[in-house]
C-alpha positions in Angstrom: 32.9 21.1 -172.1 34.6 18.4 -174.2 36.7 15.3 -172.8 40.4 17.4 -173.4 39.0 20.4 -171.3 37.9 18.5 -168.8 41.2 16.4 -168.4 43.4 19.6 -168.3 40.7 20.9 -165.5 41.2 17.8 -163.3 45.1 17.7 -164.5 45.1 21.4 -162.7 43.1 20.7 -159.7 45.1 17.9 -158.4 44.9 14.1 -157.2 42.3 12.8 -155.2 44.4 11.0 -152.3 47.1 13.8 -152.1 44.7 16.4 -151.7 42.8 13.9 -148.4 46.3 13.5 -147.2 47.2 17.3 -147.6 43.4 18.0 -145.5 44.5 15.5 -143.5 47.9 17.4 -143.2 46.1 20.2 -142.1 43.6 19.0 -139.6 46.6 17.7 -137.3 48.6 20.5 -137.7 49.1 23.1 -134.9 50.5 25.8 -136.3 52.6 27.0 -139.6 54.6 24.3 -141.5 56.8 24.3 -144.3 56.0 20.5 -144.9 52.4 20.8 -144.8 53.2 23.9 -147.8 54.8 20.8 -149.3 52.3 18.2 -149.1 49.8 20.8 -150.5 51.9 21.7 -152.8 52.7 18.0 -154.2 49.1 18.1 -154.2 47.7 20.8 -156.4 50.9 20.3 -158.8 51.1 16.8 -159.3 54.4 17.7 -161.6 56.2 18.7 -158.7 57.0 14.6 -158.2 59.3 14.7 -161.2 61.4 17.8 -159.9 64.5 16.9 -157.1 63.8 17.9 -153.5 66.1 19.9 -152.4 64.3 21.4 -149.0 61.1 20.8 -147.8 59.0 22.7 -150.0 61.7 23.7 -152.6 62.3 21.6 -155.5 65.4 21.9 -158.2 64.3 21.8 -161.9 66.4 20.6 -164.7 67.6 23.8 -165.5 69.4 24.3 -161.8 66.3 27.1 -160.8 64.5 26.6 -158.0 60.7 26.0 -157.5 59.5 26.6 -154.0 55.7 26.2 -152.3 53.8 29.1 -151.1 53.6 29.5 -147.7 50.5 28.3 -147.8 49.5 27.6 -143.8 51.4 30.6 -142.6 49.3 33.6 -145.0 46.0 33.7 -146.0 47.7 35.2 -148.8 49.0 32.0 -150.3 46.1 29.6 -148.9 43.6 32.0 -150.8 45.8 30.8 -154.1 44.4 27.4 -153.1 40.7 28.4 -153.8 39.3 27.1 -157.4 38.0 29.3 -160.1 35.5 31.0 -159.7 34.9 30.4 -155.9 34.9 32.9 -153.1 36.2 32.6 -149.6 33.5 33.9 -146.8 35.2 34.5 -143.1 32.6 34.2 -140.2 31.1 33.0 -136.4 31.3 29.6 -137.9 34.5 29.2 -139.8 36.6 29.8 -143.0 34.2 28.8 -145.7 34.9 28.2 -149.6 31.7 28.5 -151.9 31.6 28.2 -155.0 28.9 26.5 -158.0 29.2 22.3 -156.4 28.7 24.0 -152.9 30.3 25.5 -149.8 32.9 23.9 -147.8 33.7 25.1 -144.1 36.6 24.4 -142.0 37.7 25.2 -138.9 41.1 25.7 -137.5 42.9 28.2 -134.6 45.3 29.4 -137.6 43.0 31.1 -139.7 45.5 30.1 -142.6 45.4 26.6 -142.2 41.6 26.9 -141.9 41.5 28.1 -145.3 43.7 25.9 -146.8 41.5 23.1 -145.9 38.2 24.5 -147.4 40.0 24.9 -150.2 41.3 21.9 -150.5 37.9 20.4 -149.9 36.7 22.7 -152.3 39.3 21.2 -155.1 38.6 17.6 -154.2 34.8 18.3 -154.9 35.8 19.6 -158.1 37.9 16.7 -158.7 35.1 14.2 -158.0 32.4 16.2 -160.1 34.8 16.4 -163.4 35.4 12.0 -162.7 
């Protein structure tokens, strides 16, 4: 893969210290929250920063329409949107696990959502690392 693809692969995974923040998000969380969407949100889409809060999770672009975060935490749904190319999500005794070609990441949480969210976002930081 040349330099350019690899920039616009990290460019769509997202930053290193939001994505441990977002985890980290996650990990304390105790059930559903629309902050948490926007932390992992901010997160994957970096762009987001630019764009005027106008809720938590909902963000007002130039043109007066509305962008607004999955609920990411609440549906497996939207956390599964979280999970890189090319990777598969495995349910089991042992936890919500992300596997994919750099490994498999496992997470546990009591909302299976949340669960997911964070082996995918662990899944995304690994990608991050392996494309610095």
């Amino acid at each position: 893969m040349n330099a350019a693809g690899v920039l616009c692969r990290v460019r769509a995974i997202g930053h290193d210290d939001s994505l441990v923040n977002a985890i980290s998000a996650c990990q304390g969380a105790c059930e559903p929250d629309r902050d948490i969407d926007a932390r992992i949100a901010l997160a994957v889409f970096p762009a987001l920063r630019s764009l005027t809060v106008i809720a938590p999770g909902v963000w007002r672009q130039d043109d007066g329409s509305h962008v607004r975060a999955l609920l990411y935490t609440a549906t497996c749904r939207a956390a599964a949107m979280l999970v890189p190319p090319g990777y598969w999500i495995e349910a089991g005794p042992q936890g919500t696990t992300v596997v994919g070609e750099l490994g498999q990441w496992t997470a546990h949480h009591p909302v299976e959502a949340i669960a997911l969210c964070m082996a995918a976002l662990d899944a995304r930081r690994a990608e991050l690392s392996y494309a610095h």
